[in-house]
C-alpha positions in Angstrom: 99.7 100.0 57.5 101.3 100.8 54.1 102.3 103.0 52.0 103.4 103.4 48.7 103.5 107.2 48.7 105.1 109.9 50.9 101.5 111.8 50.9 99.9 108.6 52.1 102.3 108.1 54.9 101.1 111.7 56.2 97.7 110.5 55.6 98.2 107.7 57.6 100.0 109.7 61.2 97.0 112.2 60.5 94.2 109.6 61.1 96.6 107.9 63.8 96.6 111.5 65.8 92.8 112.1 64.9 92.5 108.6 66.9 95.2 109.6 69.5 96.8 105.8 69.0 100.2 106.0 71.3 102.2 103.4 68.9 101.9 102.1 65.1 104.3 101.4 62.8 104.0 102.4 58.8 105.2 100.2 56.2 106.8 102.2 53.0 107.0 100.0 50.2 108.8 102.5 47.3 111.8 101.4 46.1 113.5 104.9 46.5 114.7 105.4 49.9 113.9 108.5 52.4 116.7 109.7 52.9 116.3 111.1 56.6 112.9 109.9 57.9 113.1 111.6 61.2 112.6 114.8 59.5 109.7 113.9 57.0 108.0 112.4 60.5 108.3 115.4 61.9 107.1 117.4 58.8 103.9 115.4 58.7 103.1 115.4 62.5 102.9 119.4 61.8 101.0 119.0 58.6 98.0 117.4 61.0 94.8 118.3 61.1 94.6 120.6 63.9 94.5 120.4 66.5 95.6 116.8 66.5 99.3 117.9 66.4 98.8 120.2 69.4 97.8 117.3 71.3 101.2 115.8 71.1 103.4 116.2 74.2 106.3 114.3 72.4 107.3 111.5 70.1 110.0 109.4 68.9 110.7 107.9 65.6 112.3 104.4 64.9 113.4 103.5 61.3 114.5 100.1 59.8 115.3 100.1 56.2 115.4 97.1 54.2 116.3 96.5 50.1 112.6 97.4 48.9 111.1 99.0 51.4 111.3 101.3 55.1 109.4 100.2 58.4 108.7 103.8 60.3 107.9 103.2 63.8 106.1 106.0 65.3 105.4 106.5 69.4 103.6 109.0 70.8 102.9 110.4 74.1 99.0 113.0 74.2 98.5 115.8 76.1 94.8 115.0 75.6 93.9 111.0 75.1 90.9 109.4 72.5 88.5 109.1 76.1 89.5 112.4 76.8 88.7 114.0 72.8 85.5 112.2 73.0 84.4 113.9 76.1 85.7 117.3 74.5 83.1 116.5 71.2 80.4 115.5 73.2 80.4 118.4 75.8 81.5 120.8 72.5 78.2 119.9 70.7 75.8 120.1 74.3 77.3 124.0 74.6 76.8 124.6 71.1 73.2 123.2 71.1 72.6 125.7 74.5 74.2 128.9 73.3 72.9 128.7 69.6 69.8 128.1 67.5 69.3 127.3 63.8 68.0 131.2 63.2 71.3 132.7 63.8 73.8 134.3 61.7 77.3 132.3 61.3 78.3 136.4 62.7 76.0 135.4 65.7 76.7 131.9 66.5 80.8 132.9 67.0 80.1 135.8 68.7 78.3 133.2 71.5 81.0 130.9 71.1 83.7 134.0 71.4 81.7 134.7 74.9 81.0 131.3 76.2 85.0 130.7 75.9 86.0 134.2 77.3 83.2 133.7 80.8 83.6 130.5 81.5 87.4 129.9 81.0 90.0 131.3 83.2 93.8 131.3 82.3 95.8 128.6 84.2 98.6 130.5 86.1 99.9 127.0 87.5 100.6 126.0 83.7 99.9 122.6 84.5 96.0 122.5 82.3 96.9 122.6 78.4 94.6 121.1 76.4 90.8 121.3 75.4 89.8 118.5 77.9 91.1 120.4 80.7 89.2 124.0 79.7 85.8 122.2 79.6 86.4 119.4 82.5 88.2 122.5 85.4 87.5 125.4 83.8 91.1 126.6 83.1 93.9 125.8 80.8 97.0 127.7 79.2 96.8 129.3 75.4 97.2 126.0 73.8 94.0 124.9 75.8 92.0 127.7 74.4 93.2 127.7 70.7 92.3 124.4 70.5 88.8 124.6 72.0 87.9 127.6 69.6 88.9 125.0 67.1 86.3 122.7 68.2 83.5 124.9 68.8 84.0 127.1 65.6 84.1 123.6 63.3 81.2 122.1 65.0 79.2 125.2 63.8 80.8 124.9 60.3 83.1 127.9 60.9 86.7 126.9 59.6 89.1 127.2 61.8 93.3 127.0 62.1 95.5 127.0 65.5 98.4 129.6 65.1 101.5 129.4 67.0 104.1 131.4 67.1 104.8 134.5 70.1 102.9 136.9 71.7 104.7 140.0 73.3 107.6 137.4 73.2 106.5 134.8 74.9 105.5 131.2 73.2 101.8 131.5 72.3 98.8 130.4 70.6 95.8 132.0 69.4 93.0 131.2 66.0 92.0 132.0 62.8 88.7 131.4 61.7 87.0 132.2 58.7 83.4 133.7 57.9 82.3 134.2 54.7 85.3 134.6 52.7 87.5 136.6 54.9 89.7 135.3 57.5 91.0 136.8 61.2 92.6 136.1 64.1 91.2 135.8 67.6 93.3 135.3 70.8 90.4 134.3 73.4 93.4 133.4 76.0 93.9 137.6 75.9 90.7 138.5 75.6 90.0 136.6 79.1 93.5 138.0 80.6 94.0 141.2 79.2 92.7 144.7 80.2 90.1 143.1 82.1 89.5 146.4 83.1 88.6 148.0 80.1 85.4 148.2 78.2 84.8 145.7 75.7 88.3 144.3 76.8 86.9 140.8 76.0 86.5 141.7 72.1 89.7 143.7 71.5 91.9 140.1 69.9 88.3 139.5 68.3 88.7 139.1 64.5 91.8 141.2 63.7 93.7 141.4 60.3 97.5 140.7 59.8 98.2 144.0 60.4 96.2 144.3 63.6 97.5 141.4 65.6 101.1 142.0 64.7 101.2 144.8 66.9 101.7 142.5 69.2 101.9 138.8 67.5 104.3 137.2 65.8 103.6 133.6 63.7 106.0 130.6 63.7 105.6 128.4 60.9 106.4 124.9 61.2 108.3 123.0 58.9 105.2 120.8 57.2 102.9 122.9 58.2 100.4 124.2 56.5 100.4 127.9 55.2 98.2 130.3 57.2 95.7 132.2 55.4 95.9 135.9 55.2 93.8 138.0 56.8 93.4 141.6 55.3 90.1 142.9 55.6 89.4 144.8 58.5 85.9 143.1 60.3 84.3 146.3 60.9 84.1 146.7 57.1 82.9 143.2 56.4 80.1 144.0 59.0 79.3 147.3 57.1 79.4 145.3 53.6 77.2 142.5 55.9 74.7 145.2 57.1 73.7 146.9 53.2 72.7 143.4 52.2 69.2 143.5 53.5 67.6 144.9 56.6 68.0 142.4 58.9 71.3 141.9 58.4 71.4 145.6 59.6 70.2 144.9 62.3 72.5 142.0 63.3 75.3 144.0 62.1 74.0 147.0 64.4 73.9 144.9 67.9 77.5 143.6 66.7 79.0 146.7 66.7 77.2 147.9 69.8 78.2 144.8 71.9 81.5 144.5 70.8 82.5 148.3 71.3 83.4 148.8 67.5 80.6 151.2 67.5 82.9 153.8 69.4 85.1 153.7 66.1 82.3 155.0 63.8 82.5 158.6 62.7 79.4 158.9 64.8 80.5 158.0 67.7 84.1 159.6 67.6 85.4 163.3 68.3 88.6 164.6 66.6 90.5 167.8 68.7 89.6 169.6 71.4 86.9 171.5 69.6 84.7 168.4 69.2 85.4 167.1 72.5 84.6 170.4 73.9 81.3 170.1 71.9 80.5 166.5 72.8 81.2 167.3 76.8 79.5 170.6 76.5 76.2 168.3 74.9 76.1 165.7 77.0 76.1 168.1 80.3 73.3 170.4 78.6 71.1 167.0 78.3 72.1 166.1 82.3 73.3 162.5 80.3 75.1 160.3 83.7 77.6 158.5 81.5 78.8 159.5 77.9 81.1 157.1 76.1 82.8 158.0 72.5 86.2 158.2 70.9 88.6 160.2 70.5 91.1 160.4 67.6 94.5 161.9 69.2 97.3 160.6 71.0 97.0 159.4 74.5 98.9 162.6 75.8 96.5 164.6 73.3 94.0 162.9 74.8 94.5 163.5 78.4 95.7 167.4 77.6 92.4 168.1 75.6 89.9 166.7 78.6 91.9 168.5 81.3 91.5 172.0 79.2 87.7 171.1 78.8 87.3 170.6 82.0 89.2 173.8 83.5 86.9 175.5 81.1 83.7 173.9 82.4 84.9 174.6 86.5 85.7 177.8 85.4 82.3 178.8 83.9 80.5 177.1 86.9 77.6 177.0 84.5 76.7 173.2 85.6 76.8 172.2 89.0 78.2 168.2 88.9 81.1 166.1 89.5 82.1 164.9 86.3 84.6 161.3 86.0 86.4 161.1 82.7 88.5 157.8 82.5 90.4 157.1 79.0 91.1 153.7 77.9 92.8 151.9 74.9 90.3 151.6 71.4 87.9 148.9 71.7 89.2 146.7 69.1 92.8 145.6 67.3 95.2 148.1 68.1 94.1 152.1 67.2 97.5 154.2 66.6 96.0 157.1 67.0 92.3 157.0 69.5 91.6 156.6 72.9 87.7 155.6 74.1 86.9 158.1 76.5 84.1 157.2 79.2 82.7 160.3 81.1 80.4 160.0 84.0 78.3 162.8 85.6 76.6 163.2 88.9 74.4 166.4 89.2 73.2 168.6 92.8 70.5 170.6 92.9 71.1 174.1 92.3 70.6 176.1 95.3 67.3 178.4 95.0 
């Protein structure tokens, strides 16, 4: 291969990666020398297509410069080889073709993709399983793994779609960002399997965050070469609301979104502030014999548990309905909530005594 241009060099590793060839050499024909070609190498193995680049488990770089031009020989060892990327695109496209239809919503489509990845793949404690290949062929892989299977899924629907790197709660990590419509998020599926497991809706809560949501607990590494990250500022509840006035049944999508995902429980609707409203929104619930009652609650987690314990002393006290209520308090359903707690009550009621 030649080149007589340092874009077309990177042009050249880029389709070399895409093709997972383990050895090529790249003939540079300007007259002006590169002055260290180890570096721009490097530069443009990070300026890949992703997730090309995160297919590389290492390289090395040879150079031999003559008068007129510089030979560039390039070696690379995969984490994932061209046999094993083809499997990847053909079992990417069967899923897709099974969990989606051509009357869905972009919204819809990555929502099924979001909870195919999240059921189906398990976290690889051994951290031997790191690539896309091994999430679809054993059923578990590492973050890298993950990342770049969202990458494949979300482009073979047309979704845009980047692998970040960088650290999460200090540790090396990856994670997405994918685009709809015009606005762009972040989604870790690696936590959204791992974390909270517990927890309502803990599968959605690193689903489509903002800048400001996943650095709470993220932090991006940009690679020299690499190309810039977009930003992502617009909160996704918001873009669903914007979504939802465009016709009925986007409302209606938009509706069943915020229902499955738990961003419901973040609606003014849906969400108590002080003890007063709690006390009402206990105090209802009981009077229409509901079994389970969630909502949230805006407060501080010690607010929080303070406010449902002086409820409840006030309800035992009263004896005025005879059940055994369970209040358990968990984290917001979604990004990171400063100030709320979701709080799930459950009520079993005996039979009054005549």
């Amino acid at each position: 291969m030649t080149a007589h241009t340092l874009g077309a060099i990177g042009t050249h590793i880029d389709a070399m990666l895409q093709q997972r060839v383990p050895a090529f050499t790249i003939t540079y024909l300007e007259k002006k020398r590169i002055t260290d070609p180890a570096a721009l190498v490097s530069q443009f193995l990070h300026g890949a297509t992703d997730p090309h680049f995160h297919a590389i488990s290492q390289y090395q770089i040879g150079t031999t410069v003559y008068a007129n031009k510089t030979v560039l020989a390039i070696e690379i060892d995969y984490l994932e080889n061209n046999s094993q990327l083809s499997y990847v695109n053909h079992m990417t496209h069967q899923i897709i073709h099974d969990i989606t239809d051509s009357t869905m919503h972009q919204q819809q489509k990555l929502l099924a993709i979001h909870d195919w990845i999240t059921t189906n793949i398990r976290y690889d404690h051994t951290l031997q399983r790191r690539t896309a290949f091994d999430a679809l062929n054993t059923q578990s892989t590492v973050c890298s793994g993950y990342a770049s299977l969202y990458w494949h899924m979300s482009h073979a629907i047309g979704i845009p779609c980047r692998i970040i790197t960088g650290t999460g709660k200090f540790e090396a990590h990856a994670w997405n960002m994918v685009q709809l419509d015009q606005y762009w998020y972040h989604v870790d599926s690696t936590w959204s399997t791992v974390a909270d497991t517990n927890t309502p809706f803990s599968m959605y809560r690193f689903y489509l965050l903002t800048d400001k949501e996943i650095q709470h607990t993220h932090n991006v590494t940009l690679l020299a070469g690499q190309k810039p990250f977009p930003q992502a500022q617009v909160q996704y509840r918001k873009h669903l609301h914007l979504l939802g006035r465009s016709s009925p049944r986007q409302s209606s999508m938009v509706q069943a979104i915020l229902h499955k995902t738990g961003l419901i429980y973040l609606e003014p609707e849906h969400t108590v502030v002080g003890i007063v409203q709690l006390n009402t929104r206990m105090y209802q619930a009981l009077h229409k014999q509901q079994t389970r009652v969630i909502f949230g609650y805006r407060g501080a987690m010690v607010s929080a548990q303070h406010d449902v314990r002086e409820v409840l002393n006030d309800l035992n006290t009263q004896q005025r309905y005879a059940c055994t209520i369970t209040i358990t308090l968990y984290p917001m359903p979604h990004g990171f909530v400063d100030d709320g707690m979701l709080v799930d009550m459950q009520m079993s009621y005996a039979q009054k005594s005549t």
